[in-house]
Backbone as numpy.savetxt, mean C-alpha at the origin, in Angstrom:
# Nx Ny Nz CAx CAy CAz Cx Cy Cz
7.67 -31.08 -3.65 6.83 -29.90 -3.65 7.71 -28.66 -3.65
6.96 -27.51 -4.41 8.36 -26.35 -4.79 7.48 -25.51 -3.89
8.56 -24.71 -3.27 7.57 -23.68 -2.29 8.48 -22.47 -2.38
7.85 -21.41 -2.86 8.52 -20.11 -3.17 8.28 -19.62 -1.77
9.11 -18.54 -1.72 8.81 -16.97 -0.64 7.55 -16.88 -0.72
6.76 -16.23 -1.74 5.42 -15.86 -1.54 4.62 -16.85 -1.38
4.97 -17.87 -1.62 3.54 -19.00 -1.42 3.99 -19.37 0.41
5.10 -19.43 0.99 5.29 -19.61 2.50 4.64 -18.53 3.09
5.09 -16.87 2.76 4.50 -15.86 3.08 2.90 -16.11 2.99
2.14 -16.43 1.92 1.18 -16.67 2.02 0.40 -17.63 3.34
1.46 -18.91 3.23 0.48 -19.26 4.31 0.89 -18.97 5.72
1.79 -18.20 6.06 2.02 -17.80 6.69 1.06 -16.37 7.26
0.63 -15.72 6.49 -0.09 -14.67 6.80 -1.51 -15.12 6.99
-1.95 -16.20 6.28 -2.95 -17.07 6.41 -3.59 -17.54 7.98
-2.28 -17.56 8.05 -2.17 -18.29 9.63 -2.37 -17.82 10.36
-1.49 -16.54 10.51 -1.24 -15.80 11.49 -2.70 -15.20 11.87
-3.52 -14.78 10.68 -4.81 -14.43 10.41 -6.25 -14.86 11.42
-6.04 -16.45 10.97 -6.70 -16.91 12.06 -6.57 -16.97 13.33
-5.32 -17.00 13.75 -4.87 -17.40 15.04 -5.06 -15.85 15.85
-5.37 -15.17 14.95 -5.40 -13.71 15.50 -7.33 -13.47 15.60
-8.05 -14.75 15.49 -9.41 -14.70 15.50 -9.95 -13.53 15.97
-9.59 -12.68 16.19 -10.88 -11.40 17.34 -10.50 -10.20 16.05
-9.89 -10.38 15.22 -9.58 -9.33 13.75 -8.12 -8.42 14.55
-7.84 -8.09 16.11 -7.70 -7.08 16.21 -6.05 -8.21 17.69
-5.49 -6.96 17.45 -4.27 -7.44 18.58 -4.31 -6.03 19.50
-4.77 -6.41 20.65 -4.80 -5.49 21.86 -3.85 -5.26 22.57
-2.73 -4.42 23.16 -2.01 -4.49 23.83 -2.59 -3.35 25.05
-2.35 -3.81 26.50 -2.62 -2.52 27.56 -1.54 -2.38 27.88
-1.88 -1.06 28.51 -1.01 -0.56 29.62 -2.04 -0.05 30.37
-1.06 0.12 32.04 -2.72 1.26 32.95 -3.30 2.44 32.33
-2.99 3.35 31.47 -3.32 4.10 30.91 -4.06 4.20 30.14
-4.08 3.49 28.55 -5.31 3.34 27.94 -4.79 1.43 27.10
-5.87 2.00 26.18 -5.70 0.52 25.07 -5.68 0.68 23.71
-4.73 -0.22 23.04 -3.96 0.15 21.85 -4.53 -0.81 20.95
-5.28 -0.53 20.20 -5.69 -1.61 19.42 -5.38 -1.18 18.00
-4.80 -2.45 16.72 -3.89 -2.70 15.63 -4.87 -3.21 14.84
-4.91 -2.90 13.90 -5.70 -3.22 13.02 -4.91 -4.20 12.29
-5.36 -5.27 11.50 -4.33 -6.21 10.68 -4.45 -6.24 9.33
-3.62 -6.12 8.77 -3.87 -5.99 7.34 -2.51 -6.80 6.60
-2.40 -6.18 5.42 -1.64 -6.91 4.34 -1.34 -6.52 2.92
-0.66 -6.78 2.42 -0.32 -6.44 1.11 -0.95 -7.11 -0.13
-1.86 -6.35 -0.96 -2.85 -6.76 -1.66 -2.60 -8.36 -2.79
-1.01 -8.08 -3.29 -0.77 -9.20 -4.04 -0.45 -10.17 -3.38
-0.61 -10.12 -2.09 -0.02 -11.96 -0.93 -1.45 -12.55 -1.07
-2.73 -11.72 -1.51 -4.31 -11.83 -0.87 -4.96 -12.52 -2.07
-4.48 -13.57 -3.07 -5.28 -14.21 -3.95 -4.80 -13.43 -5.52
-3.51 -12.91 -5.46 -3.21 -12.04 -6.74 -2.97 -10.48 -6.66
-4.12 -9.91 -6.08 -3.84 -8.54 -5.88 -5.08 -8.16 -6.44
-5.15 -6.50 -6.60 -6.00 -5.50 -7.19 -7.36 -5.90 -6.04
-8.62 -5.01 -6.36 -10.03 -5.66 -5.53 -10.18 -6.17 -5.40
-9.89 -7.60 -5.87 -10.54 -8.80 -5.26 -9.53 -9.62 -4.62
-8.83 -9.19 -3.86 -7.43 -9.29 -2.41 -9.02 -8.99 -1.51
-9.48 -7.66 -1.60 -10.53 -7.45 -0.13 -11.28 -8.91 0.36
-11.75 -9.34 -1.04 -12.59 -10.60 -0.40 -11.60 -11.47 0.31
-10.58 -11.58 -0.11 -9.84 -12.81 0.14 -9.37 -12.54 1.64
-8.98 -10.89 1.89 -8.74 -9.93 3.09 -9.91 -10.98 4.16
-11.07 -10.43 4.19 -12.30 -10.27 4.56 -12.14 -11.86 4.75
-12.21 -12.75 3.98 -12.13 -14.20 4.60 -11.18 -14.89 5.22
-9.69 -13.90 5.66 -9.18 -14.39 6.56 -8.91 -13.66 7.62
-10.19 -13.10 7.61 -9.95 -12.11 8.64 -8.84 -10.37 8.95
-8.82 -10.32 7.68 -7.60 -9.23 7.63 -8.63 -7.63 7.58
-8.13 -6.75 8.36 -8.90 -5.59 8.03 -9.03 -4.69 7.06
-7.49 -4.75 6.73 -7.39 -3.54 5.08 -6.28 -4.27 4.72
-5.92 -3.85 3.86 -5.08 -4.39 2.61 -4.36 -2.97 1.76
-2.96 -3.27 1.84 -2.34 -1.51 1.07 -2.11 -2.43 -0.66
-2.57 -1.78 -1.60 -2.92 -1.78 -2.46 -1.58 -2.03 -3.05
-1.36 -2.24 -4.35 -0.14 -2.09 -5.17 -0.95 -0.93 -6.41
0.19 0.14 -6.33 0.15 1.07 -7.27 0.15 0.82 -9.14
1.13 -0.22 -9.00 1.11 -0.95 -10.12 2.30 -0.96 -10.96
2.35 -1.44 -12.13 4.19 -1.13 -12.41 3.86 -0.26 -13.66
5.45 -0.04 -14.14 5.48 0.97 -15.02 5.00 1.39 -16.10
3.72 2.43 -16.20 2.90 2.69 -16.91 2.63 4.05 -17.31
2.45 4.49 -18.05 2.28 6.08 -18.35 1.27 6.36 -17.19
0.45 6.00 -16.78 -0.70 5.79 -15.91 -0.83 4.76 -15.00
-0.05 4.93 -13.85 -0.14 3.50 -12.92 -1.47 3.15 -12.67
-1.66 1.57 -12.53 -2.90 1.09 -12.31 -3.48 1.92 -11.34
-3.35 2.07 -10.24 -4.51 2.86 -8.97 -4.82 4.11 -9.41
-4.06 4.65 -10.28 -4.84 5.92 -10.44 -5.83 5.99 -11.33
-6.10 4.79 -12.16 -7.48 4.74 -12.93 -8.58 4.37 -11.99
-9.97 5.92 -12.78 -10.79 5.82 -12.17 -11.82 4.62 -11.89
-11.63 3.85 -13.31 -12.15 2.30 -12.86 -11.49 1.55 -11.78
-10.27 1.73 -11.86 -9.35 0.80 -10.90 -10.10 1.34 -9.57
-9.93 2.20 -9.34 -10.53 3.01 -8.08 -11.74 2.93 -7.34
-12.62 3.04 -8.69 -14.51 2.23 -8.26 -14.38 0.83 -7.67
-13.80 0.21 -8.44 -13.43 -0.98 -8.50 -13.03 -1.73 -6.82
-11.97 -1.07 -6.44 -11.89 -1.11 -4.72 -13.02 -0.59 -4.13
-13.40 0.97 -4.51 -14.46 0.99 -3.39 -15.60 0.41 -3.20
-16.41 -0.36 -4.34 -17.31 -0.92 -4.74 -17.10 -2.60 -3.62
-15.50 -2.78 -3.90 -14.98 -4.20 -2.63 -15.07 -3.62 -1.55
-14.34 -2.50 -1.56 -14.16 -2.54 0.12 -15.85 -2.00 0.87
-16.81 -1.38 0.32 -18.24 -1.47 0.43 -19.09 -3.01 0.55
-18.80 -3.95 -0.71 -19.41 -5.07 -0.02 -18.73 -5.95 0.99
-17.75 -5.42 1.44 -16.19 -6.49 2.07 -16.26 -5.90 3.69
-16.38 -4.47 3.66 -16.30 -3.93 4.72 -14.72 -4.11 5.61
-13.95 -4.42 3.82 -12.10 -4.39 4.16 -11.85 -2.55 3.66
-10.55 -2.27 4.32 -10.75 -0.59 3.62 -9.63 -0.98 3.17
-9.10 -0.16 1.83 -7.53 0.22 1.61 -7.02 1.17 2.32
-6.08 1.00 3.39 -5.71 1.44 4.07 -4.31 2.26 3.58
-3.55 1.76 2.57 -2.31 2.78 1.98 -2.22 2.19 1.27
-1.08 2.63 0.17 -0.89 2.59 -1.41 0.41 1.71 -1.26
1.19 1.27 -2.10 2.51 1.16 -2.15 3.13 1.36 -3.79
3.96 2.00 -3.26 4.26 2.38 -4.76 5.60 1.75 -4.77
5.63 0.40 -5.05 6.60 -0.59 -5.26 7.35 -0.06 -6.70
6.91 0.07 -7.83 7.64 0.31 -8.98 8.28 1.46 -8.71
9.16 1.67 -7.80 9.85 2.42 -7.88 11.10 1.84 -7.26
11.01 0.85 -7.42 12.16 -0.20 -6.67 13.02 -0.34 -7.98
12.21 -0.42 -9.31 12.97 -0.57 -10.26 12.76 0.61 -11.34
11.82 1.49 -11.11 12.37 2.89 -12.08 12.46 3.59 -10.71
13.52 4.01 -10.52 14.00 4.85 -9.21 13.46 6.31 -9.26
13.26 6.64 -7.81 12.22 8.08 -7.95 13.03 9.13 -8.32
14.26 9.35 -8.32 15.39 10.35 -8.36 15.97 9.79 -10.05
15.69 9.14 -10.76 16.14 8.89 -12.30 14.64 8.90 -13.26
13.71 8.41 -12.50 12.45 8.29 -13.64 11.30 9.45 -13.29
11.54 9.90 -14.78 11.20 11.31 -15.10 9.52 11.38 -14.56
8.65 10.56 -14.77 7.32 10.24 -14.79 7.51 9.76 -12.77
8.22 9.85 -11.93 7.81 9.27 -10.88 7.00 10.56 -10.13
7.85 11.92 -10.05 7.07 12.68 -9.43 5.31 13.03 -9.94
5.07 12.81 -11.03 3.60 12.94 -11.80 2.98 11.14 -11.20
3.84 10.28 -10.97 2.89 9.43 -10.61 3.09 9.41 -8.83
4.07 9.63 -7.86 3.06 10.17 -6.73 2.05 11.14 -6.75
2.02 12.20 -7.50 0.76 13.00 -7.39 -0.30 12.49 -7.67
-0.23 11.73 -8.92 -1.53 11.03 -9.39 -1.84 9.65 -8.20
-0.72 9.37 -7.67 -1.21 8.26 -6.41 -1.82 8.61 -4.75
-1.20 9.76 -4.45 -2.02 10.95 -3.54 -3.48 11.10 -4.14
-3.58 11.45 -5.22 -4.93 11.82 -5.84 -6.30 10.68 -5.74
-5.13 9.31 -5.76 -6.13 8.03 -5.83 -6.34 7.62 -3.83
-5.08 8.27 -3.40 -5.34 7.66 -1.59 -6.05 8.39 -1.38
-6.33 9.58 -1.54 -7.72 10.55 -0.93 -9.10 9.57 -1.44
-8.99 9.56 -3.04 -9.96 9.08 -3.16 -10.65 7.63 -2.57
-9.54 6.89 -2.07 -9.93 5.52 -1.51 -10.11 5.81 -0.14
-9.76 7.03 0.35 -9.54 7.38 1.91 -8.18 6.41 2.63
-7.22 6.26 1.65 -5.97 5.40 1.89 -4.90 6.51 2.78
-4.60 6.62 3.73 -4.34 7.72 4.44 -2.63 7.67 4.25
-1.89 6.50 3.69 -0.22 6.09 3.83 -0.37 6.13 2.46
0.91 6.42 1.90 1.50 5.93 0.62 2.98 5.36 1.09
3.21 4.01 0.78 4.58 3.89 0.97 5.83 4.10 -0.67
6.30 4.94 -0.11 7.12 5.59 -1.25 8.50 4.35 -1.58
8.42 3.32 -2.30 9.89 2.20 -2.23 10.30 2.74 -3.03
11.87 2.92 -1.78 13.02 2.87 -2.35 13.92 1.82 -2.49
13.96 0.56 -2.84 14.67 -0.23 -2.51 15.04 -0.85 -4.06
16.46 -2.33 -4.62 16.77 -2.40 -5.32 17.08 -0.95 -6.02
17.13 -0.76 -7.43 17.30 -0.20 -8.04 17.86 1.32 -7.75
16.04 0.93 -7.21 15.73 2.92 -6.06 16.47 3.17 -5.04
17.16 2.33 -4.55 18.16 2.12 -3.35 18.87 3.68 -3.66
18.65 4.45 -1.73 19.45 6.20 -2.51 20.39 5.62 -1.54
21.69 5.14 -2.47 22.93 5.23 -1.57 23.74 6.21 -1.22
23.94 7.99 -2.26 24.38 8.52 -1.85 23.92 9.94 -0.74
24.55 10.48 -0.46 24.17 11.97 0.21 23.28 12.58 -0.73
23.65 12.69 -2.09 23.41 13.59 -3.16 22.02 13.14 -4.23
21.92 11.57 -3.83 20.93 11.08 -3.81 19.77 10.79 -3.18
19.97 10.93 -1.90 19.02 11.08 -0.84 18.15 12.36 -0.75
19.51 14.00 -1.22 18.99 15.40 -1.21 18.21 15.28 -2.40
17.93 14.82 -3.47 17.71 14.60 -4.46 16.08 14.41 -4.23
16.39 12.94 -3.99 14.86 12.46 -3.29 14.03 13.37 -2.53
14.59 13.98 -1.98 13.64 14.87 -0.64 13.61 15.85 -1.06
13.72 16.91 -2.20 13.68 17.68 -2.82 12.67 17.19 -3.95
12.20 16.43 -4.64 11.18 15.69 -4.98 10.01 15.75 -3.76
10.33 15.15 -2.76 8.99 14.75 -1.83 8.35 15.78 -1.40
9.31 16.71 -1.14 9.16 18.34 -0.09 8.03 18.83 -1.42
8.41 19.23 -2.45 7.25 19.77 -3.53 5.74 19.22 -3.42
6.04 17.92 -3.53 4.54 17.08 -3.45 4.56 16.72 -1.95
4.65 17.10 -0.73 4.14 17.13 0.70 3.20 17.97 0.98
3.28 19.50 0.38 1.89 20.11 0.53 0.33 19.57 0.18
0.85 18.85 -1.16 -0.15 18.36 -1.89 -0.82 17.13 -0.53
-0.32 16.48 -0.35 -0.30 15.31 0.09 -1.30 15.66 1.65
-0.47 16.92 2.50 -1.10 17.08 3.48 -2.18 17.45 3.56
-2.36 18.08 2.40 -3.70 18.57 2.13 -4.89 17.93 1.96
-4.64 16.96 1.57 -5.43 15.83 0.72 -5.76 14.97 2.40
-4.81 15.17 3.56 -4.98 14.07 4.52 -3.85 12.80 4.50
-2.51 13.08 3.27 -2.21 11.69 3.24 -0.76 12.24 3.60
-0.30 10.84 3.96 1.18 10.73 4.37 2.01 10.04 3.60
C-alpha cells in the first residue's frame, strides 16, 4: 500500500476530528474560557474548492481556509462564481471560510511576480466577500525572502495593500 503525506495528513486530520467530538477544544484558566474553533485546509477536505465544507461539516471541522488557487490571470477565489459557490456551502453546511491562502506564491514569488500585488487585492476583495477575516500570504519554496533586500521589498508591497485590507476587516 503507497501512502503519500497528504493521504496520512488526511487521515490524520480525520482523526483528530472525531476525537475532538464537541467541534470545539476548551482550554481554562480562573479567569475566563478560550474556546478554538477547528478547521483545515480546503484541499486535505475531499479535493478542495466548496465542496471541502461538506466534507468539513462531516467531520466535524468548523471552517476551512480556502486555496486561492494557482497561477492565473484571475486566481480561482476571486471569481464571482467561485465565491457564490462557497457561500451557497458554507449556508447549507453551516462551515464558514474562515481565511484564504494564497499558496501560489510559493512558486511565483510575491517580490518577482508582477500580477501578485493585483492578486492580493483581488483576494482581500474575495475575504470580505466570504467574511474570511485571514489571508495567509506564502512565502515559502520559491517565495522564500532570504535576503534583507528581499524581505524590504516584500513589506513595501504589503504596507500599500494594508490600508486596503484593514478596511475591508481583513488581516
Amino acid at each position: 500500500m503507497k501512502c503519500t503525506r497528504r493521504s496520512l495528513f488526511q487521515a490524520g486530520l480525520a482523526t483528530s476530528a472525531l476525537l475532538l467530538s464537541g467541534n470545539r477544544v476548551t482550554a481554562q484558566n480562573k479567569a475566563k474560557t478560550v474556546s478554538i474553533r477547528v478547521g483545515a485546509m480546503d484541499g486535505v477536505l475531499g479535493g478542495g474548492g466548496p465542496k471541502a465544507l461538506a466534507v468539513a461539516k462531516a467531520v466535524g471541522i468548523e471552517g476551512v481556509e480556502a486555496a486561492a488557487g494557482g497561477a492565473e490571470d484571475r486566481l480561482f477565489i476571486t471569481r464571482p462564481e467561485v465565491i457564490e459557490s462557497y457561500k451557497q456551502a458554507s449556508k447549507e453546511t453551516g462551515v464558514v471560510v474562515s481565511s484564504i491562502c494564497m499558496g501560489v506564491l510559493n512558486r511565483n514569488p510575491l517580490i518577482s511576480e508582477p500580477r501578485a500585488p493585483r492578486w492580493i487585492k483581488e483576494t482581500i476583495d474575495a475575504a470580505q466577500a466570504l467574511q474570511a477575516k485571514n489571508i495567509l500570504i506564502a512565502c515559502f519554496g520559491a517565495g522564500t525572502l532570504k535576503t534583507r533586500a528581499n524581505k524590504e521589498k516584500a513589506a513595501s508591497i504589503l504596507k500599500e495593500l494594508a490600508p486596503q485590507a484593514a478596511a475591508k476587516g481583513v488581516t
